[in-house]
C-alpha positions as protocol buffer text, in pm:
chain_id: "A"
residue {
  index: 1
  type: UNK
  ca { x: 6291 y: -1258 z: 1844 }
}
residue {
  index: 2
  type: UNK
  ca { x: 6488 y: -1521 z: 1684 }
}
residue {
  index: 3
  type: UNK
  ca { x: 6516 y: -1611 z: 1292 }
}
residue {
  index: 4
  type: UNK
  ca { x: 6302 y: -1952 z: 1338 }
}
residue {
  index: 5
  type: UNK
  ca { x: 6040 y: -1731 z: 1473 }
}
residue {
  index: 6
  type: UNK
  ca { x: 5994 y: -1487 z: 1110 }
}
residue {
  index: 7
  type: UNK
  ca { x: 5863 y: -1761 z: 903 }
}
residue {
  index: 8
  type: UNK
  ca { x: 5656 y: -1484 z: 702 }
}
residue {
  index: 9
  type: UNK
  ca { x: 5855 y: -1179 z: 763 }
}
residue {
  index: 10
  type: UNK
  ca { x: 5644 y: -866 z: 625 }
}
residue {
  index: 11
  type: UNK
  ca { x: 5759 y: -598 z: 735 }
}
residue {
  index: 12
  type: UNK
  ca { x: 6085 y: -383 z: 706 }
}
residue {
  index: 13
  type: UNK
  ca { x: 6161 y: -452 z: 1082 }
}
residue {
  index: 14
  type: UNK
  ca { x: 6106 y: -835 z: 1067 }
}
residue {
  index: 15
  type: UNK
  ca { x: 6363 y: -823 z: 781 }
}
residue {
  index: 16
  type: UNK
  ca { x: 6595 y: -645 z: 985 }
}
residue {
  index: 17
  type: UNK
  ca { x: 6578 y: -901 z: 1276 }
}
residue {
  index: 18
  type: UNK
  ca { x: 6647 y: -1203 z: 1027 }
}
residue {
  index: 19
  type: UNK
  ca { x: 6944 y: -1030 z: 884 }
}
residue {
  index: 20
  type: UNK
  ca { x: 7081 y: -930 z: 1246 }
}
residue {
  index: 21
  type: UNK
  ca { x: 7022 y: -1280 z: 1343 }
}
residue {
  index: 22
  type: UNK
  ca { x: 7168 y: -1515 z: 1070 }
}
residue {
  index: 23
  type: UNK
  ca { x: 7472 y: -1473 z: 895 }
}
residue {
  index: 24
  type: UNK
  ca { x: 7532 y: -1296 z: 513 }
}
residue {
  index: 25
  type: UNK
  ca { x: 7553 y: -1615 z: 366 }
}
residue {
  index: 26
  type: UNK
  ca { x: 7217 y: -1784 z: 587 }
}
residue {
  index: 27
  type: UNK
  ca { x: 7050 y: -1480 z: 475 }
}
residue {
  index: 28
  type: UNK
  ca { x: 7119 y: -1458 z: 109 }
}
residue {
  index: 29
  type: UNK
  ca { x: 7024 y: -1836 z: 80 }
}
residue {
  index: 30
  type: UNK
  ca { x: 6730 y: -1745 z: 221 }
}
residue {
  index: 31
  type: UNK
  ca { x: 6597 y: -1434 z: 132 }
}
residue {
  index: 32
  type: UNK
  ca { x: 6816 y: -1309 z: -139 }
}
residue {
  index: 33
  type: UNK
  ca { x: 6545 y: -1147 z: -342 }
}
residue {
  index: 34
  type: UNK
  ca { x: 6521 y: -840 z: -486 }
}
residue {
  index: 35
  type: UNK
  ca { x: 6250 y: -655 z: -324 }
}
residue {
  index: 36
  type: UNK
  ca { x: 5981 y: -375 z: -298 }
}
residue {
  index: 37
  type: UNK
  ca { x: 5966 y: -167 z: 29 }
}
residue {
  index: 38
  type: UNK
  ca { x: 5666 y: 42 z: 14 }
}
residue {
  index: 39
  type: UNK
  ca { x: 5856 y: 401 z: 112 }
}
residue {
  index: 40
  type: UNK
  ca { x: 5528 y: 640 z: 79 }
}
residue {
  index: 41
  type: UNK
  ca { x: 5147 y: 661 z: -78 }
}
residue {
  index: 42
  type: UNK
  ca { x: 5042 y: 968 z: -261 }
}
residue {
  index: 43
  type: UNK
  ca { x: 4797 y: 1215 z: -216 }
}
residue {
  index: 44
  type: UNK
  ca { x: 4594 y: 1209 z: -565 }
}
residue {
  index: 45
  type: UNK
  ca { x: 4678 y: 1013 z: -912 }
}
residue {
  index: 46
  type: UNK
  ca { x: 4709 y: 1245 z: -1184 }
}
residue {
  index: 47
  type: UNK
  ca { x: 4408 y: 1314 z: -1414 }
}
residue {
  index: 48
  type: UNK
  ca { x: 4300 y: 1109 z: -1695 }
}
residue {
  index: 49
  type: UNK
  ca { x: 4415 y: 1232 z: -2004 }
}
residue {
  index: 50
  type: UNK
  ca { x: 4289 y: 914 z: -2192 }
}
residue {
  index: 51
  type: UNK
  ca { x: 3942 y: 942 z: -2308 }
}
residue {
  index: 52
  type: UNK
  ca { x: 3719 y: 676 z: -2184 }
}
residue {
  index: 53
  type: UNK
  ca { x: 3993 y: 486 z: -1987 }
}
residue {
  index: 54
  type: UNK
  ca { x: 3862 y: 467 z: -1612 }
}
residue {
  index: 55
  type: UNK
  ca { x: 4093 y: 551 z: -1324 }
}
residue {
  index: 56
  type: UNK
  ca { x: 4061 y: 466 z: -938 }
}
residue {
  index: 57
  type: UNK
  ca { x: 3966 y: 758 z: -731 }
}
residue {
  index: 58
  type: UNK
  ca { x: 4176 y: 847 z: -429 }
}
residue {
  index: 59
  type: UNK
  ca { x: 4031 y: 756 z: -99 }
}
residue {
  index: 60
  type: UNK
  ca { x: 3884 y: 1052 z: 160 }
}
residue {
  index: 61
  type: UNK
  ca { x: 4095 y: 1077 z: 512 }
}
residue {
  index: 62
  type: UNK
  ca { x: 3861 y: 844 z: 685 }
}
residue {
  index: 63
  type: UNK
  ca { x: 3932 y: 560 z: 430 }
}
residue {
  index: 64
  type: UNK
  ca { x: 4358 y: 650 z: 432 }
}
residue {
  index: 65
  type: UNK
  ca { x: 4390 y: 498 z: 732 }
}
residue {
  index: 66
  type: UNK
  ca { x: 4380 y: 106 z: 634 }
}
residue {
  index: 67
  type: UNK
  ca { x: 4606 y: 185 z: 351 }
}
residue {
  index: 68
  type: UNK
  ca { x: 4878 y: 344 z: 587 }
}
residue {
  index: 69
  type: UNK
  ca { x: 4946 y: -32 z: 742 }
}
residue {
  index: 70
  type: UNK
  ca { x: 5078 y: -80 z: 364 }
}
residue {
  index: 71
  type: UNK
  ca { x: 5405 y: 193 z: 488 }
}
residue {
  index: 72
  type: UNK
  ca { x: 5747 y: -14 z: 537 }
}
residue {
  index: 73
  type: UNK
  ca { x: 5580 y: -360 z: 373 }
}
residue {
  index: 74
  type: UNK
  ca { x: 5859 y: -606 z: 206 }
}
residue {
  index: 75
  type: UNK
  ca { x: 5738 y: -831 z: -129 }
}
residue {
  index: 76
  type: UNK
  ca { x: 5998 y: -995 z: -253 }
}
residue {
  index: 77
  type: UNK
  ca { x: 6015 y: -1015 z: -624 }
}
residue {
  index: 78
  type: UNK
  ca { x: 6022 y: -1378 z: -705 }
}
residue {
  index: 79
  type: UNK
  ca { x: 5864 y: -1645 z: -865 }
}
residue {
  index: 80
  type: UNK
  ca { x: 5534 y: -1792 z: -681 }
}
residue {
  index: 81
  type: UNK
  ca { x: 5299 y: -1907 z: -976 }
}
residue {
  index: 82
  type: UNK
  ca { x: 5513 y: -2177 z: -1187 }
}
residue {
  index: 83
  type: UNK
  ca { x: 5214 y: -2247 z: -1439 }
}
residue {
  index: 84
  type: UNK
  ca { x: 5260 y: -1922 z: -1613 }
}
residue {
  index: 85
  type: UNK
  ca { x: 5510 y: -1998 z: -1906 }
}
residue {
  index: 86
  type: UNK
  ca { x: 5662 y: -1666 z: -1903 }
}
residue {
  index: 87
  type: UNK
  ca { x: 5989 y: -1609 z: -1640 }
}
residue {
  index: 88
  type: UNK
  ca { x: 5909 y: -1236 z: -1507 }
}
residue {
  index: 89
  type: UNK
  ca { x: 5776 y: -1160 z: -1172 }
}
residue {
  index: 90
  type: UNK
  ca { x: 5392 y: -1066 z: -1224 }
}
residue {
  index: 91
  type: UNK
  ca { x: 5247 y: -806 z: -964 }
}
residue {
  index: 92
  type: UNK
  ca { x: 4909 y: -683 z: -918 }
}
residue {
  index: 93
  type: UNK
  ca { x: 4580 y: -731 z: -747 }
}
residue {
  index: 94
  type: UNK
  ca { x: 4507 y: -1046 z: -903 }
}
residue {
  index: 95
  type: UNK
  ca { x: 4525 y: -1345 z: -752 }
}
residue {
  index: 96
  type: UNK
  ca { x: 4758 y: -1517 z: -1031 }
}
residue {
  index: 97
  type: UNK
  ca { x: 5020 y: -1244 z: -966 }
}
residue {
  index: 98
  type: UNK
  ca { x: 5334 y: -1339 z: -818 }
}
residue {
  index: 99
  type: UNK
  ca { x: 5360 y: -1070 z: -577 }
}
residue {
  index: 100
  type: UNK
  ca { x: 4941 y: -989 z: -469 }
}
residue {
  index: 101
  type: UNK
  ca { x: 4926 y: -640 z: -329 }
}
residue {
  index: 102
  type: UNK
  ca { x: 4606 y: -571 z: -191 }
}
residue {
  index: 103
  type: UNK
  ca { x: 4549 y: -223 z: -311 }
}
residue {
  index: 104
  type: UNK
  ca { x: 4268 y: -133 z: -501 }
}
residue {
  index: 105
  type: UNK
  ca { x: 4473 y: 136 z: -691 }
}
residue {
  index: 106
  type: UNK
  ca { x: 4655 y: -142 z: -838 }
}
residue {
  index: 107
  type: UNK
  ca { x: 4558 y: -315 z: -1187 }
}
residue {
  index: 108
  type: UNK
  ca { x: 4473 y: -706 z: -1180 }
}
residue {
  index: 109
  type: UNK
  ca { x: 4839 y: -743 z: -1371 }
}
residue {
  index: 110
  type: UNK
  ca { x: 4979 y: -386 z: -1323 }
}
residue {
  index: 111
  type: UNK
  ca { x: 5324 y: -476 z: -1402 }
}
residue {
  index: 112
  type: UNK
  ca { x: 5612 y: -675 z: -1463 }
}
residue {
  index: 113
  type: UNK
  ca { x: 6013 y: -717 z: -1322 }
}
residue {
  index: 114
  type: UNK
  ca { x: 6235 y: -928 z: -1467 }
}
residue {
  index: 115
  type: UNK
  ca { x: 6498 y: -1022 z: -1220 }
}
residue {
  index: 116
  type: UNK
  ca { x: 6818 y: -1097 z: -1417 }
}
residue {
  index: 117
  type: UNK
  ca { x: 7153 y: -919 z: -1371 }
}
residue {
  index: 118
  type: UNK
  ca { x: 6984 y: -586 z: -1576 }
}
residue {
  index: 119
  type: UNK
  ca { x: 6666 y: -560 z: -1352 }
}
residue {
  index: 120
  type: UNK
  ca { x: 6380 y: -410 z: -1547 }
}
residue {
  index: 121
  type: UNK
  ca { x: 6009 y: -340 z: -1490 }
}
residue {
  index: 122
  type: UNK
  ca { x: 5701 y: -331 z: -1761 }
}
residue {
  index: 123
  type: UNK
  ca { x: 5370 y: -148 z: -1668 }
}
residue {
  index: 124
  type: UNK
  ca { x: 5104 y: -384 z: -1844 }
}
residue {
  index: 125
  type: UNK
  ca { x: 4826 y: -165 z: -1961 }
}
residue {
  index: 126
  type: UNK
  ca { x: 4737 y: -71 z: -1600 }
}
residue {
  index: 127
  type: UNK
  ca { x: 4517 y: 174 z: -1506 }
}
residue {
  index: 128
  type: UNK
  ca { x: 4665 y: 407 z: -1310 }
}
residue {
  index: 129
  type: UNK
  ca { x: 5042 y: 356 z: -1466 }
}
residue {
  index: 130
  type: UNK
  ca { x: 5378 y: 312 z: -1291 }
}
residue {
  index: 131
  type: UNK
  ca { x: 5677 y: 558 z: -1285 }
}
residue {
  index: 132
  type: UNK
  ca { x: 6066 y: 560 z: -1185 }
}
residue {
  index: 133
  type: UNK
  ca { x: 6216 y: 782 z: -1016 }
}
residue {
  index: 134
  type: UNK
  ca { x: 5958 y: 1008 z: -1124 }
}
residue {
  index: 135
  type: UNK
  ca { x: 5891 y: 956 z: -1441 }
}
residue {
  index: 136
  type: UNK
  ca { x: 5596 y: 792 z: -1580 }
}
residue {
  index: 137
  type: UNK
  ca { x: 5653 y: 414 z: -1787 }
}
residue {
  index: 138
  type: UNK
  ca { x: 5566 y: 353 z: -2135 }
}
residue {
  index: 139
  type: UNK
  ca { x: 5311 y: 85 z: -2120 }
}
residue {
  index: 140
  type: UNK
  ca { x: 5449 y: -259 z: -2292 }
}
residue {
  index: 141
  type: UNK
  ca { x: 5831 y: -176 z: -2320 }
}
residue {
  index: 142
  type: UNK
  ca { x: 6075 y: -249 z: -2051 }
}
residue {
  index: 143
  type: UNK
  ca { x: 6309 y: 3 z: -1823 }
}
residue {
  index: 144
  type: UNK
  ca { x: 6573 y: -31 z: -1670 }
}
residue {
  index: 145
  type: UNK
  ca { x: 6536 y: -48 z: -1267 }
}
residue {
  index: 146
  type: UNK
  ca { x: 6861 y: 45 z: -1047 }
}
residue {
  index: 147
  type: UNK
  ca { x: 6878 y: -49 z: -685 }
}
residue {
  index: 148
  type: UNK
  ca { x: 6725 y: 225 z: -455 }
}
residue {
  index: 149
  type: UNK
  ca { x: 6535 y: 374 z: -732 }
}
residue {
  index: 150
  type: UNK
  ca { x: 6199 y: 434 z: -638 }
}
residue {
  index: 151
  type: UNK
  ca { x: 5901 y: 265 z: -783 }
}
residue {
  index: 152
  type: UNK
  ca { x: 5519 y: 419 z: -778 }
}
residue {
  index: 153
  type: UNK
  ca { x: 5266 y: 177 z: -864 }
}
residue {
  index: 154
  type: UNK
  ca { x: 4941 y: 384 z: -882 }
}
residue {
  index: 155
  type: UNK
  ca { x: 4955 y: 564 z: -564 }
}
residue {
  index: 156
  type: UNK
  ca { x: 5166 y: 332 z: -356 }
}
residue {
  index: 157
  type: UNK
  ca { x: 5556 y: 451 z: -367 }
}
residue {
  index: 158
  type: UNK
  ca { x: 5789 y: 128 z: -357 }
}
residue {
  index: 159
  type: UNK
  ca { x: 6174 y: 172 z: -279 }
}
residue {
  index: 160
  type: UNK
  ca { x: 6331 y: -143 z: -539 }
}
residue {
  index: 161
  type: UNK
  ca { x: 6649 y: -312 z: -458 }
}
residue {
  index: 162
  type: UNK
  ca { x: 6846 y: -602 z: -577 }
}
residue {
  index: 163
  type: UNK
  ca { x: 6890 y: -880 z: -369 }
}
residue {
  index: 164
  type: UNK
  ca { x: 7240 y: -792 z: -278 }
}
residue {
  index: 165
  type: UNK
  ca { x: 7160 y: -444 z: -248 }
}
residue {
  index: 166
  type: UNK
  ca { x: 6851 y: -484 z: 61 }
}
residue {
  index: 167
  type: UNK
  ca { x: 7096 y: -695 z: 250 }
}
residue {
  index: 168
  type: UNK
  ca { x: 7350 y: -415 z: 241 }
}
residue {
  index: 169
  type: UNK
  ca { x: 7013 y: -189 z: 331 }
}
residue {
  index: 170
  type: UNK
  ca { x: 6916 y: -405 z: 637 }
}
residue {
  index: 171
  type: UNK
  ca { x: 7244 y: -383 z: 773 }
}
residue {
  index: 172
  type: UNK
  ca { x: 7200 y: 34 z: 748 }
}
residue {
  index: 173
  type: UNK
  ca { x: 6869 y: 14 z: 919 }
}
residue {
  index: 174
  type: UNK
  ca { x: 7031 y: -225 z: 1215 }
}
């Protein structure tokens, strides 16, 4: 597999082969975005302690299946939708979001990242919320993202890293 060949690189492994193929520089020019590596899905969102806000049940085995192809999946956190005044990185289900993860899980406009030298992330209002590390976001007010930290959105588990930082990752998993 050469570089020409990954036009659309998805996945964690096509990644890989682009960076073993082109040089740091080729590659940075490139690809140098930061980027979401979906790491894990979990079991069962929390309960609803919100009256009358509606959550997304968790699918039965049968249904986990489809969602598993989601495991090691690359979206690179940049810009896609220039109409939108605003200079963050929109991701969500809907189809005006920058970065369109098909999960159902996942709100229309579920978050925010803004990718400056301080990379942070805003959950919007979604339904089913997003955490660091762990810890569950504030809707509406920004926090501060580190490279390698891990992102859940709903019940999909994201590893985030700069731009600098997943081409130093690609060269661990090569």
């Amino acid at each position: 597999m050469t570089a020409p060949d990954l036009v659309d690189p998805r996945y964690l492994r096509d990644f890989v082969a682009l960076r073993r193929a082109l040089t740091e520089e080729e590659y940075l020019l490139r690809w140098g975005f930061p980027a979401l590596v979906v790491h894990t899905i979990v079991g069962e969102l929390a309960p609803n302690k919100i009256p009358r806000r509606r959550t997304h049940p968790m699918l039965g085995a049968v249904e986990y299946a489809p969602v598993q192809s989601l495991v090691e999946r690359v979206w690179l956190l940049r810009r896609t939708n220039v109409e939108r005044p605003d200079s963050h990185v929109l991701v969500g289900q809907g189809a005006e979001c920058d970065v369109w993860i098909p999960e159902y899980t996942l709100s229309s406009h579920h978050c925010a990242f803004s990718t400056t030298d301080a990379p942070e992330v805003q959950d919007l209002g979604s339904l089913n919320g997003t955490k660091i590390d762990g810890v569950p976001l504030r809707p509406r007010h920004w926090h501060r993202l580190k490279s390698g930290s891990t992102v859940a959105l709903a019940r999909l588990v994201f590893v985030y890293y700069s731009a600098g930082g997943f081409a130093k990752a690609l060269d661990e998993f090569a």
